[in-house]
C-alpha positions as CSV (number, residue, x, y, z in Angstrom):
1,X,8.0,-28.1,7.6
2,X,10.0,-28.3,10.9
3,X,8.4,-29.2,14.4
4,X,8.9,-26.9,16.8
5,X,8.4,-26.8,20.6
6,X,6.7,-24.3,23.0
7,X,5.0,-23.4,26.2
8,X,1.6,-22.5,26.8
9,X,-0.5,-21.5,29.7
10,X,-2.9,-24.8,30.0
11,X,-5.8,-21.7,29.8
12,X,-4.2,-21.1,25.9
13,X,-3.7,-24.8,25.1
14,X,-7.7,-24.9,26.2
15,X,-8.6,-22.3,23.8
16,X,-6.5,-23.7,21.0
17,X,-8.3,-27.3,21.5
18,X,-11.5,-25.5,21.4
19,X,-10.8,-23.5,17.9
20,X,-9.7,-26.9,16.6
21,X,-12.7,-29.2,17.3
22,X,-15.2,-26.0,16.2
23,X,-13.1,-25.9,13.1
24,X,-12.5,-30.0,12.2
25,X,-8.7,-28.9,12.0
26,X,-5.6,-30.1,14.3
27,X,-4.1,-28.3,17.3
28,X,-1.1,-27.5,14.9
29,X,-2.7,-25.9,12.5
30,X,-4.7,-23.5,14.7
31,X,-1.1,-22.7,16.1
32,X,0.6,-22.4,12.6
33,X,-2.8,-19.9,11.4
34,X,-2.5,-17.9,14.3
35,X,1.6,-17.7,13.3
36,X,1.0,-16.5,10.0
37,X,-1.7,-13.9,10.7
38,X,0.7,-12.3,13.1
39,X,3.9,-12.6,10.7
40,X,1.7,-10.8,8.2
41,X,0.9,-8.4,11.1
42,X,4.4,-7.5,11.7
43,X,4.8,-7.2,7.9
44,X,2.5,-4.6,8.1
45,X,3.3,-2.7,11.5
46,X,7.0,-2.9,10.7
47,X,8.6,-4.1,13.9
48,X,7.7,-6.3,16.9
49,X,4.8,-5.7,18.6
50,X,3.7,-7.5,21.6
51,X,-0.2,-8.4,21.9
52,X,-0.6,-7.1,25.7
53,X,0.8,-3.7,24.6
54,X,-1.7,-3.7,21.4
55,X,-5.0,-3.9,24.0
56,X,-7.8,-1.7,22.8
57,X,-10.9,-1.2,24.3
58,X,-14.0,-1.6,22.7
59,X,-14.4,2.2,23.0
60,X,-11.5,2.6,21.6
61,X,-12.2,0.8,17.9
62,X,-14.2,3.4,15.5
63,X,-16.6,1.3,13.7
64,X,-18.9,2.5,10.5
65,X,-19.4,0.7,7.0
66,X,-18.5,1.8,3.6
67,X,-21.1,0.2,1.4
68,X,-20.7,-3.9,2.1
69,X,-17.3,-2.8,3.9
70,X,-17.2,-3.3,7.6
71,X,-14.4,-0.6,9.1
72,X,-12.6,-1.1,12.2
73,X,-10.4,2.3,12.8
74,X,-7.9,1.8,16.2
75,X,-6.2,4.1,18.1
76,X,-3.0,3.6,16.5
77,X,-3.4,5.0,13.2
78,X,-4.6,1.6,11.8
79,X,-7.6,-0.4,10.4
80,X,-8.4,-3.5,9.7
81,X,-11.1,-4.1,7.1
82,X,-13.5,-6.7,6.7
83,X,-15.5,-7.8,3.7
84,X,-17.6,-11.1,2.7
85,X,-19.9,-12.6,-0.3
86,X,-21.3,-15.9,-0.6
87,X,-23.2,-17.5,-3.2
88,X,-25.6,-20.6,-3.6
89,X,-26.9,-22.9,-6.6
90,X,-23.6,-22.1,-8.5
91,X,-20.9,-25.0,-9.0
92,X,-20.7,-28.4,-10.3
93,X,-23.5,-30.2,-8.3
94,X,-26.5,-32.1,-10.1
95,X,-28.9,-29.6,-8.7
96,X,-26.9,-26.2,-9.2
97,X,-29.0,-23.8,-11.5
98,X,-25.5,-22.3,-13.1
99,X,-22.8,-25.1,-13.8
100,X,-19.7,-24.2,-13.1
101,X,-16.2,-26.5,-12.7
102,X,-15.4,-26.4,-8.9
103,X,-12.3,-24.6,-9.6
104,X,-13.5,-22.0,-11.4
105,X,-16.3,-21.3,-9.1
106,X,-13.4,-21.0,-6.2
107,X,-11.6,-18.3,-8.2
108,X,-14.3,-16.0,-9.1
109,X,-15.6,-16.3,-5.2
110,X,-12.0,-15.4,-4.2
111,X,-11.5,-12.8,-6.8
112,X,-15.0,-11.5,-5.8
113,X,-13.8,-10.5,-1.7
114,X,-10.3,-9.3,-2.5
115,X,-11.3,-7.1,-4.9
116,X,-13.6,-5.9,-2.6
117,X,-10.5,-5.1,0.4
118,X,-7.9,-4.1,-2.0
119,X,-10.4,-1.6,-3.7
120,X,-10.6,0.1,-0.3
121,X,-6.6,0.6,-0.1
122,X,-6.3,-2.5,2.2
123,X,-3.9,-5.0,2.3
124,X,-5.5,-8.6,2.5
125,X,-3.6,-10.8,5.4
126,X,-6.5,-13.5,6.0
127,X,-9.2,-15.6,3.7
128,X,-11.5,-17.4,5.4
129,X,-13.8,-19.7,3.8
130,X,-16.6,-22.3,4.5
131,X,-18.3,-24.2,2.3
132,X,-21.6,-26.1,2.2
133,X,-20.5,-29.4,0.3
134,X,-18.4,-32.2,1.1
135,X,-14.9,-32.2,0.9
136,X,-14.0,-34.3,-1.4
137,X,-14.4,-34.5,-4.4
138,X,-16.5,-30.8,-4.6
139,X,-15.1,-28.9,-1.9
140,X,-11.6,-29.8,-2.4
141,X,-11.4,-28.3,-6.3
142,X,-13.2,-24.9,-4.8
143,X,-10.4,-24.6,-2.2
144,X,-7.8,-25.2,-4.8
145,X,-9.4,-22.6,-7.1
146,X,-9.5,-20.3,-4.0
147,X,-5.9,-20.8,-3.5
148,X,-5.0,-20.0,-7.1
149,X,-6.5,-17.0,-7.1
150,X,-5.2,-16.5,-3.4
151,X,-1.4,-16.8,-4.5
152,X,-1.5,-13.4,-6.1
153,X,-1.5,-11.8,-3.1
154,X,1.9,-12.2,-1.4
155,X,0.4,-11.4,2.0
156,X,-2.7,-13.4,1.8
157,X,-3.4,-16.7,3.5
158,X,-6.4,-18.8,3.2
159,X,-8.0,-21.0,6.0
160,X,-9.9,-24.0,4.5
161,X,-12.8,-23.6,6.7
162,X,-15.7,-25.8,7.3
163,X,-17.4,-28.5,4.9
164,X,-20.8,-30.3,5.1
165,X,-19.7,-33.9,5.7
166,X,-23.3,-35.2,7.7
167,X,-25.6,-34.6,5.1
168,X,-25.7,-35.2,1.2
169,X,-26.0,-31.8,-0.7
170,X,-27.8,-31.1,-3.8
171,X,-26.3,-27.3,-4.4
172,X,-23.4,-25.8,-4.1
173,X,-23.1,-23.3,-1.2
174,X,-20.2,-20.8,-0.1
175,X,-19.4,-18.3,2.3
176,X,-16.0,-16.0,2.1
177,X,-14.6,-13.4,4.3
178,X,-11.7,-11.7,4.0
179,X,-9.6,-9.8,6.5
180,X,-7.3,-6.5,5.4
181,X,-5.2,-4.1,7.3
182,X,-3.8,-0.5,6.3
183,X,-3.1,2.9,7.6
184,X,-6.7,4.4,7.7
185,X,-4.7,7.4,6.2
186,X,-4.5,5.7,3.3
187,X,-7.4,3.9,2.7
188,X,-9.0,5.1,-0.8
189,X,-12.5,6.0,1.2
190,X,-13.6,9.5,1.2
191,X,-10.9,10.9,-1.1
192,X,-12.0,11.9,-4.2
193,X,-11.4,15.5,-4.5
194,X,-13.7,18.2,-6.3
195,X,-13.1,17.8,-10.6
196,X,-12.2,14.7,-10.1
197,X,-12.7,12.2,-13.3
198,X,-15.0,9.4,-12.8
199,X,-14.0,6.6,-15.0
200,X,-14.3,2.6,-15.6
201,X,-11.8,0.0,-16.1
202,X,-13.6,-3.2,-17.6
203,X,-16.4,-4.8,-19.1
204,X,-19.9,-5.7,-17.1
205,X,-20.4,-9.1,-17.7
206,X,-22.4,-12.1,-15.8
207,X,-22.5,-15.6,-15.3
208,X,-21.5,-17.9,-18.4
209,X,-19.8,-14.0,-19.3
210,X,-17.7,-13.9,-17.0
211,X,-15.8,-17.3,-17.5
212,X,-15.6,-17.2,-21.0
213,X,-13.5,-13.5,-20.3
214,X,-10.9,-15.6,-18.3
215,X,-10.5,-18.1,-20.6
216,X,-10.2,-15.4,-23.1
217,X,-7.0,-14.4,-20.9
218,X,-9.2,-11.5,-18.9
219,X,-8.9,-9.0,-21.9
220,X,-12.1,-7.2,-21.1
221,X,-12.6,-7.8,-17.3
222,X,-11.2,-6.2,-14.0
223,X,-8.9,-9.2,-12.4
224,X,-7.4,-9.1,-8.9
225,X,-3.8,-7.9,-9.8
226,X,-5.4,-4.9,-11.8
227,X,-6.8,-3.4,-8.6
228,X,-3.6,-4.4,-6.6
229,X,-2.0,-2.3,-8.7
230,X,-4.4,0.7,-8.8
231,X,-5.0,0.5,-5.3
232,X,-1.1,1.6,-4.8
233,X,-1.2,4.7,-7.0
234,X,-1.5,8.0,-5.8
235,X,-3.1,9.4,-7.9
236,X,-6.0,7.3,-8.3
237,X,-8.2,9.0,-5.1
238,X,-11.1,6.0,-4.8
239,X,-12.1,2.7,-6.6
240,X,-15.8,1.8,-6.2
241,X,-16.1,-2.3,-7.4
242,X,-19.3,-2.5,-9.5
243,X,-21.6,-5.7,-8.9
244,X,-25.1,-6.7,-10.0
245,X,-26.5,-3.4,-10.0
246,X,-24.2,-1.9,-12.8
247,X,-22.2,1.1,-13.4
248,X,-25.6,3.1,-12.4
249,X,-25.5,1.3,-9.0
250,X,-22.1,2.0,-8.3
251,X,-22.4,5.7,-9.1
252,X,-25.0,5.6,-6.8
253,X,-22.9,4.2,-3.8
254,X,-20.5,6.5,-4.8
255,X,-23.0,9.5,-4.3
256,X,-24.7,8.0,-1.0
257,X,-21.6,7.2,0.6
258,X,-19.0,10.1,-0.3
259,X,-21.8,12.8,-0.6
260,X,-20.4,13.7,-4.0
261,X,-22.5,15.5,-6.9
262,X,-21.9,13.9,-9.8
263,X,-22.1,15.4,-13.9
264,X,-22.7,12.5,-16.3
265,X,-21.1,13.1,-19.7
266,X,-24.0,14.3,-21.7
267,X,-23.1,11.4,-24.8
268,X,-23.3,8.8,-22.4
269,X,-25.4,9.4,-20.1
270,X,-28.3,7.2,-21.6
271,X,-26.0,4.1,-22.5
272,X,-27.9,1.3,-21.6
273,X,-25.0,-0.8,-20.0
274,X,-25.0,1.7,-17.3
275,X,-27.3,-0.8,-15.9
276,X,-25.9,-4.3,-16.9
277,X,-24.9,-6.5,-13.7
278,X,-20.9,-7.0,-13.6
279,X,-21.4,-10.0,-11.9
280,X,-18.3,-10.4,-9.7
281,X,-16.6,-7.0,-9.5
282,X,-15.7,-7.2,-13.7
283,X,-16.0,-3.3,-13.4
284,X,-14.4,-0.9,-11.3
285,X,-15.1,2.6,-11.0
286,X,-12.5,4.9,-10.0
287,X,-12.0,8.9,-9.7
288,X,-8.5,10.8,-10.2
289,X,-7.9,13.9,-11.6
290,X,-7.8,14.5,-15.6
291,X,-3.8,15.1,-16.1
292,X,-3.8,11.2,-14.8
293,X,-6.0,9.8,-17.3
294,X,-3.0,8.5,-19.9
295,X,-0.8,7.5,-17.0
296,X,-3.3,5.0,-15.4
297,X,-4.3,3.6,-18.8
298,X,-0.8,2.6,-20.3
299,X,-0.4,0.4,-17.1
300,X,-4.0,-0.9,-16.9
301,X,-4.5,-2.1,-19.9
302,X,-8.5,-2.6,-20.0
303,X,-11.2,-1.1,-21.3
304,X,-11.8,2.2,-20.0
305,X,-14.5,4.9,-20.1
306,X,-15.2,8.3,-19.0
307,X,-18.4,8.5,-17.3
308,X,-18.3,11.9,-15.3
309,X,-17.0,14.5,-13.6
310,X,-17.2,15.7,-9.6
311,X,-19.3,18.6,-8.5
């Protein structure tokens, strides 16, 4: 990296100082963050935009949530979308009721919240993350599995947020939040259409499950570039990421949140994975209509079912 110099109101330098001590970080790196979100910005937006001419009122941001989706609609035709998940008693230390390798704990947290944003037709811009272990040697391997996972998105970066360095942890603790924008025009909310097919790409699996399907090269699970891709097609109307309540849970969001009436197939509708956790988003739900159904699957290639049909 390059030094640069610049000039800042003493008001700004104040602010940056302020973000750095809250944050354990360095003035420079509070600059360099607040660089890249606003490269990614212009990535998005397309052309230069100054920040005095992007002022919004707080009357002016349309706010509602689409399940554990925070959506921020502005004036402008965009939206930025927010979503989080955090997790406790998982990860390498002596007192963690699942073990699980540092790294491998980071990815599957990571994979967790993007899937979450790119599901809703968002592009991610900003991972935040705090954990509540020491640095090094536990936190350190988490933020390098974060980072992993992090790389396959092109606009995506990750601030290493805070650790617990005063006082000696027994459990592994986490908090992540990620930070998407898109044109709310085409966010995949609201869109499934009338006949649309409900299907399922992937496996619900849990805990030990889930590792062992990664190390198994993710044959059977739903993995962060899957729904990159199926969040830029078309054709595919919503995706719905299923958790710990199973495919029946997310059928149910589905129905809550989008109003839809739903017709289970009549051969499955008793299967009794319907209510299996998928742990971290190993499922995804998504609707599209019928003429679509070979298309989608000779480019995700996962396990997919038909579950039902749109009143």
């Amino acid at each position: 990296m390059e030094p640069i110099n610049i000039r800042l109101p003493k008001e700004k330098i104040q602010r940056i100082d302020e973000i750095a001590v809250k944050n354990g970080i360095k003035r420079s790196e509070v600059i360099r963050q607040a660089l890249t979100i606003y490269l990614q910005l212009l990535e998005n937006i397309g052309e230069f935009v100054e920040f005095r001419s992007l002022c919004i009122s707080r009357e002016e941001i349309s706010t509602s949530n689409f399940g554990d989706l925070i959506i921020m609609k502005l004036k402008n035709g965009q939206a930025i979308v927010l979503a989080n998940t955090s997790s406790g008693g998982i990860g390498p230390k002596h007192e963690d009721e699942i073990k699980l390798d540092g790294k491998d704990f980071g990815r599957l947290m990571a994979r967790t919240v993007l899937i979450k944003v790119l599901a809703s037709g968002a592009q991610p811009i900003a991972l935040i993350a705090n954990l509540s272990v020491e640095f090094f040697p536990t936190g350190s391997r988490i933020f390098k599995g974060i980072r992993e996972e992090a790389l396959k998105i092109k606009t995506l970066d990750v601030l290493e947020g805070h650790t617990e360095e005063n006082i000696k942890t027994k459990q592994t603790g986490i908090g992540i939040t990620v930070l998407g924008i898109g044109n709310e025009k085409e966010l995949k909310m609201g869109k499934t259409l009338k006949n649309d097919i409900i299907a399922a790409f992937g496996v619900p699996k849990v805990g030990y499950e889930v590792i062992e399907a990664i190390n198994a090269n993710a044959r059977d699970i739903i993995m962060v570039e899957d729904v990159l891709k199926l969040s830029k097609m078309s054709y595919v109307h919503e995706l719905i990421p299923v958790g710990h309540e199973g495919i029946k849970g997310g059928l149910k969001v589905m129905e809550h949140i989008g109003g839809y009436r739903i017709k289970m197939e009549s051969e499955i509708k008793e299967k009794a994975d319907m209510e299996k956790s998928a742990g971290p988003s190993t499922v995804i739900l998504l609707t599209l209509e019928e003429e679509n159904i070979e298309q989608v699957k000779r480019i995700i290639k996962k396990p997919f079912q038909v579950w039902g049909r749109i009143m």
